[in-house]
C-alpha positions in Angstrom: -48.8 -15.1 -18.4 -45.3 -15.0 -15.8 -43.4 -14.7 -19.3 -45.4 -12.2 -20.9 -44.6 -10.3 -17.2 -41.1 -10.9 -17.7 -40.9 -9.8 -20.8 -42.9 -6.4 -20.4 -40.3 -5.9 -17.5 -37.2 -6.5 -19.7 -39.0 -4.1 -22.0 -39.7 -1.5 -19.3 -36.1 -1.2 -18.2 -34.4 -1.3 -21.4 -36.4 0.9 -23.0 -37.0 3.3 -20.2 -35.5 6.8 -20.2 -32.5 6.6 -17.2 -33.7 8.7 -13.9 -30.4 8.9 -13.0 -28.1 12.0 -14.8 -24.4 13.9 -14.3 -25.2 16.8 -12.1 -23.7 19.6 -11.9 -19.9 19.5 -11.1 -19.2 20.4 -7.1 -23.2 19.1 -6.5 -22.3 15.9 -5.2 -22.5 14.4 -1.9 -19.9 14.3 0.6 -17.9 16.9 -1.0 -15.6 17.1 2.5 -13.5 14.2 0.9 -12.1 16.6 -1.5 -10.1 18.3 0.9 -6.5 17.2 1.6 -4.6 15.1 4.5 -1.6 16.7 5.9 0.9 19.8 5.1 3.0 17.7 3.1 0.5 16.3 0.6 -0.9 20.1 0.3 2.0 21.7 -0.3 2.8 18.8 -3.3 -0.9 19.7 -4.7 -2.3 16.7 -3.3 0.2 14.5 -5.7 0.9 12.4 -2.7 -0.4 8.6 -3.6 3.2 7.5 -4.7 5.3 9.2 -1.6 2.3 8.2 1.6 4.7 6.5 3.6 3.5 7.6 7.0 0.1 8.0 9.3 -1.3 9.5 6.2 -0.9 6.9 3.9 -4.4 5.0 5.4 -6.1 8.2 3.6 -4.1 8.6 0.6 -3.1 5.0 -0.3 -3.9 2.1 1.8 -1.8 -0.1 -0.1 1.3 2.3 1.2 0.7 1.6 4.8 3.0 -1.5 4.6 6.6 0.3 4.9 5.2 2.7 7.5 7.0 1.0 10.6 5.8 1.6 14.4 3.3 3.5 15.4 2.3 6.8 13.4 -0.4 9.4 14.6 -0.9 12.0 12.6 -4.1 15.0 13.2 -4.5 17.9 11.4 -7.1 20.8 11.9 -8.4 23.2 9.1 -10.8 26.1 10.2 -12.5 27.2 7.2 -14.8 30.3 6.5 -18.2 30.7 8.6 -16.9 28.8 11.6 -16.3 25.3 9.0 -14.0 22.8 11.0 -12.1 19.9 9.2 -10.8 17.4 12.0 -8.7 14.1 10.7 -7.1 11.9 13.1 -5.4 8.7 11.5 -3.1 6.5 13.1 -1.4 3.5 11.7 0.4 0.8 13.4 2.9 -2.1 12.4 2.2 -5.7 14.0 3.9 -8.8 13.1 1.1 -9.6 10.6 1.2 -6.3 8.8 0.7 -2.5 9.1 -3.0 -1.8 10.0 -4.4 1.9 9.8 -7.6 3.3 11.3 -8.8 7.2 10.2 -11.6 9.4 11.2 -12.4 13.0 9.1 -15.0 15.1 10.3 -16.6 18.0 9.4 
């Protein structure tokens, strides 16, 4: 009986339509991460992954934070239409085991 259960389970789920789908493009969730850290990374049209090499590097490329040396703070303000406020903060900071970085974005 158990295998007969397992196998009309295996069957269920294979065969099965999918409920998940591809929405609509811009339809996702959290659609703030789209928007851009910093002036400089803007102005370069957000080509910026290669080059992070300051406080912004702990949202562009974590993996760049280790040549950032001392202490970077970097916070940037966007006001957007209908009263929409971007706020980042991120700050990164070189210890003698490595560079650590800590970010917030809000919208």
């Amino acid at each position: 009986m158990r295998k007969l259960l397992y196998i009309t389970a295996l069957l269920f789920v294979t065969v099965a339509p999918p409920a998940a789908r591809a929405g609509d493009p811009g339809s996702a969730g959290a659609l703030f991460l789209r928007l851009g850290m910093g002036g400089r990374a803007t102005g370069m049209g957000e080509a910026f992954t290669a080059v992070a090499v300051d406080a912004s590097s702990a949202y562009w490329n974590p993996a760049a934070m280790s040549p950032v040396l001392g202490t970077n703070v970097m916070f940037m303000h966007n006001e957007y239409l209908m009263s929409m406020r971007l706020e980042q903060l991120y700050l990164t900071h070189e210890t003698e085991y490595g560079t650590f970085g800590v970010g917030f974005t809000g919208l």
